[in-house]
VOGU-3710 file (C-alpha; in Angstrom, 3 decimals, decimal comma):
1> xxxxxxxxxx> 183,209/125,313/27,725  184,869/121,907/27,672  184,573/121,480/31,452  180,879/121,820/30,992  180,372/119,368/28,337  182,731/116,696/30,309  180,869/117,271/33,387  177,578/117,234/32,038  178,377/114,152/29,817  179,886/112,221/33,703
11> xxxxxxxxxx> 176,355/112,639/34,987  174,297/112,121/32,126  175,786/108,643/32,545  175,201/108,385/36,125  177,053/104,969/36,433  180,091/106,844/38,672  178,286/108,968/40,627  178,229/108,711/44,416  174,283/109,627/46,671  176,082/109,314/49,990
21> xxxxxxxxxx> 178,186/111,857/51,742  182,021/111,864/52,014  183,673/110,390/55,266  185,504/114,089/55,429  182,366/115,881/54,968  180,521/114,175/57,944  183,570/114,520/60,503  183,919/118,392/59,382  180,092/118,734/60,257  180,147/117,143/63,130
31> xxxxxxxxxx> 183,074/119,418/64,134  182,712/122,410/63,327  178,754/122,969/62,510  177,402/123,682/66,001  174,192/126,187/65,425  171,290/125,643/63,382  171,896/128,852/61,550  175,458/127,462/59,872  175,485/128,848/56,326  177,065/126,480/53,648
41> xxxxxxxxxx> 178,048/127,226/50,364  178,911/123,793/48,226  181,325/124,557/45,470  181,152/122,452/42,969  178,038/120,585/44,363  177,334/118,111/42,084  174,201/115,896/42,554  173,731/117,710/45,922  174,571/114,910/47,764  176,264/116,743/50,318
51> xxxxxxxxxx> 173,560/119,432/50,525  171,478/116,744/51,275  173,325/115,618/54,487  173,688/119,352/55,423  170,191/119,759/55,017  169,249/116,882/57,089  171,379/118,090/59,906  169,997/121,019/60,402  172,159/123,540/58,286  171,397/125,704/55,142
61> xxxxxxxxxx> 173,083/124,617/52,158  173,485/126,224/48,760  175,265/125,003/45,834  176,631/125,720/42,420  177,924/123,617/40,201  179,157/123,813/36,451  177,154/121,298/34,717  173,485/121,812/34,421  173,000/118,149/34,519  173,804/117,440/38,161
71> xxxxxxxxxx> 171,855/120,678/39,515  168,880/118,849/37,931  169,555/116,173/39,730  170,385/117,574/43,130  166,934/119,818/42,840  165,226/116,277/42,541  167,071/114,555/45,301  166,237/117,568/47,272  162,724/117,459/46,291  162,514/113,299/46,824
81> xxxxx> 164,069/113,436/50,609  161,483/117,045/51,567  164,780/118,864/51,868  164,305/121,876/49,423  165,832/124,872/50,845
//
């Protein structure tokens, strides 16, 4: 799978990748997340960041991603902030 090996390679590096949540993601939350119970499925989830901010707010996040590399690293940032789901 080239996407795989290009994906896995980006966060190997780590120099380009983003910890904070998007702008976008944080006003769609804020809008349309009202109960606790607000299931989220993050497509292409990368380090988790955005699980993360879900997490924090309340909601239940799951994600998937295509490179093994960055679900490593978004079950550690989960683990680091106590927000394993």
């Amino acid at each position: 799978m080239k996407w795989k090996k290009e994906w896995d390679r980006f966060y190997k590096d780590k120099r380009y990748v983003m910890w904070w949540p998007s702008e976008a993601v944080i006003r769609w939350t804020k809008r349309c997340c009202f109960a606790e119970k607000t299931l989220v499925l993050d497509s292409g989830c990368g380090n988790g960041r955005h699980i993360l901010f879900f997490a924090k707010n309340g909601l239940t996040a799951h994600g998937v991603d295509i490179s093994s590399k960055s679900l490593v690293m978004a079950r550690q940032s989960l683990k680091k902030e106590g927000a394993e789901q």
